[in-house]
ZALUMVEX-198563 format. One record per residue (C-alpha): x, y, z; residue number from 1. Coordinates in nm, 2 decimals. Each point is the difference from the previous one (the first is absolute). Layout:
BEGIN
<site px="X" py="Y" pz="Z" num="NUM"/>
...
# end
This chain:
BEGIN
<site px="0.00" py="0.00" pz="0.00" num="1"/>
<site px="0.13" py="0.33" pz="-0.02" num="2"/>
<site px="-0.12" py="0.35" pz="-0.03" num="3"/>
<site px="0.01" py="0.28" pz="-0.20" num="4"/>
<site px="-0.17" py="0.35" pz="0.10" num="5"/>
<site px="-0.25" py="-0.13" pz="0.15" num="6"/>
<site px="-0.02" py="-0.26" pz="-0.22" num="7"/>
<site px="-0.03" py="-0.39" pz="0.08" num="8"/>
<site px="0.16" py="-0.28" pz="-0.21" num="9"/>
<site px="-0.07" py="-0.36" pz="0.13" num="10"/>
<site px="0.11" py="-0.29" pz="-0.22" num="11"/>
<site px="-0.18" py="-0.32" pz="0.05" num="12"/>
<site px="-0.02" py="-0.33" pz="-0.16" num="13"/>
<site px="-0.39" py="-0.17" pz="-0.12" num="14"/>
<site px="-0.05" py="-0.27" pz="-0.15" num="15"/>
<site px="0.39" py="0.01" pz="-0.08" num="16"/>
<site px="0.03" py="0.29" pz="-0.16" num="17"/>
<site px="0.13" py="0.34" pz="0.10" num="18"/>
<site px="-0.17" py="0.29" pz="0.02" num="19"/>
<site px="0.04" py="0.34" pz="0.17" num="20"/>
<site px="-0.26" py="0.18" pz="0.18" num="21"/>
<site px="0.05" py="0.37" pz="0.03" num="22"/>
<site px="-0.22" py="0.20" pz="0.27" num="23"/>
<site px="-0.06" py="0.36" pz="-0.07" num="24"/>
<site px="-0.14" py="0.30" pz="0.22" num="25"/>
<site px="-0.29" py="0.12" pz="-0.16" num="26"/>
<site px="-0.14" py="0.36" pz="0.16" num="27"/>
<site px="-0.36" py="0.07" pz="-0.01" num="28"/>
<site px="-0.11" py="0.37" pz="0.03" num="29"/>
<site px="-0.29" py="0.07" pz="0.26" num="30"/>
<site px="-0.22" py="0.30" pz="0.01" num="31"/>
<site px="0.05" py="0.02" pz="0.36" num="32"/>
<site px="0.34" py="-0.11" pz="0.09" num="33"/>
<site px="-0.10" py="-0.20" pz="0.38" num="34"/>
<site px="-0.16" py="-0.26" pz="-0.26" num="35"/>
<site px="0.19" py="-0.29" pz="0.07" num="36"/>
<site px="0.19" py="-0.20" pz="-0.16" num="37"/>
<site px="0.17" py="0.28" pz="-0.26" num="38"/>
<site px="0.29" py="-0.29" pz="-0.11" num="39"/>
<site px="-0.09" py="-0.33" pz="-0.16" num="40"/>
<site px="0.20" py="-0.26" pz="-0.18" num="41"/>
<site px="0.00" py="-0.12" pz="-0.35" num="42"/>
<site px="0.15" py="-0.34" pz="-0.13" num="43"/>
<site px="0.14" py="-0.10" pz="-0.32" num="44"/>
<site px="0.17" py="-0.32" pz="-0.10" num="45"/>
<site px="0.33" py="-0.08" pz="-0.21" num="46"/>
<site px="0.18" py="-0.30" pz="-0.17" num="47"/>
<site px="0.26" py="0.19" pz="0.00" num="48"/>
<site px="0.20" py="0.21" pz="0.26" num="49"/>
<site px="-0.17" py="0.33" pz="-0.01" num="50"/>
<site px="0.31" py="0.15" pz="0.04" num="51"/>
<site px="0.11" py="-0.01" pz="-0.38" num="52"/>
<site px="-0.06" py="0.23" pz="-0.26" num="53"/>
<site px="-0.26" py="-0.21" pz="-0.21" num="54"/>
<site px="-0.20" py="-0.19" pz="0.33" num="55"/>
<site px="-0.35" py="0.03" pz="-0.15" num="56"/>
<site px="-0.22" py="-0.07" pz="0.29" num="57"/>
<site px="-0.36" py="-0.05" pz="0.08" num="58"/>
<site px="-0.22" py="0.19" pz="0.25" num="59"/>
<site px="-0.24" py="-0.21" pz="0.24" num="60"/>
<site px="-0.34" py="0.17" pz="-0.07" num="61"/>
<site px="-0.37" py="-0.08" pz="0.12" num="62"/>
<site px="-0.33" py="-0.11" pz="-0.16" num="63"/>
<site px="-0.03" py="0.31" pz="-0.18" num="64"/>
<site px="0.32" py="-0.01" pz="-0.16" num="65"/>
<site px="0.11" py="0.30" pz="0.24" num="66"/>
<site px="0.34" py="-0.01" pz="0.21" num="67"/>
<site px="-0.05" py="-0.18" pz="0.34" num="68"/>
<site px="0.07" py="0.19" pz="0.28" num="69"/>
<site px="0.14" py="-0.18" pz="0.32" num="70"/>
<site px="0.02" py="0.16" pz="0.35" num="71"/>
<site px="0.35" py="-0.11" pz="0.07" num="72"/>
<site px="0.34" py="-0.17" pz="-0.18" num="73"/>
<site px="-0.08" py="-0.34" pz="0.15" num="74"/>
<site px="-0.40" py="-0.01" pz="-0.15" num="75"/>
<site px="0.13" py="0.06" pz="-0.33" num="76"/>
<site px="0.24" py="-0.28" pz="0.00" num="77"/>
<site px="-0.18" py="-0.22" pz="0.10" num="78"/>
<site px="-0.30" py="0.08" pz="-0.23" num="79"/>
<site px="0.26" py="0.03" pz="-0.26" num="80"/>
<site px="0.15" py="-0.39" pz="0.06" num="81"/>
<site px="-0.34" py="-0.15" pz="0.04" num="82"/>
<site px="-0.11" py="0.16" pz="-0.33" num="83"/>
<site px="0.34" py="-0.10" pz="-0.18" num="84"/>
<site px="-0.08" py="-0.38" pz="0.14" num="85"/>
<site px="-0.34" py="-0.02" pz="-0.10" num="86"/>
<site px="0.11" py="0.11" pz="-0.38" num="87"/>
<site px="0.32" py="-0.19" pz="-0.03" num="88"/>
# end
């Protein structure tokens, strides 16, 4: 694992294969700012190490095809792997 800015980079093995899954924070802005929470997390997924140039990765998204937001690092992980095992 390693981090980058705020930026989480797990690698993890499914099904034998490896894949990367990157955790971003993802700000929402609120009308009145003592609305809680203001920081989510996004997920994506990688076959490759999203650390090189051409890593072309895919973003964990709900029913409606929009970006699922997860209130912290560990939820979207784990959402991400389960996911990732139910496709592979």
């Amino acid at each position: 694992m390693y981090q980058q800015n705020q930026i989480m980079v797990e690698r993890q093995s499914i099904k034998g294969k490896e894949v990367w899954l990157k955790v971003d924070p993802y700000h929402v802005q609120r009308p009145n700012p003592n609305i809680i929470p203001t920081e989510y997390f996004t997920a994506s997924y990688y076959l490759q190490d999203p650390g090189y140039e051409n890593a072309d990765g895919e973003a964990i998204k709900d029913e409606n095809g929009e970006l699922k937001l997860f209130e912290s690092p560990v939820a979207a992980l784990s959402f991400a792997r389960k996911n990732l095992e139910n496709m592979m």
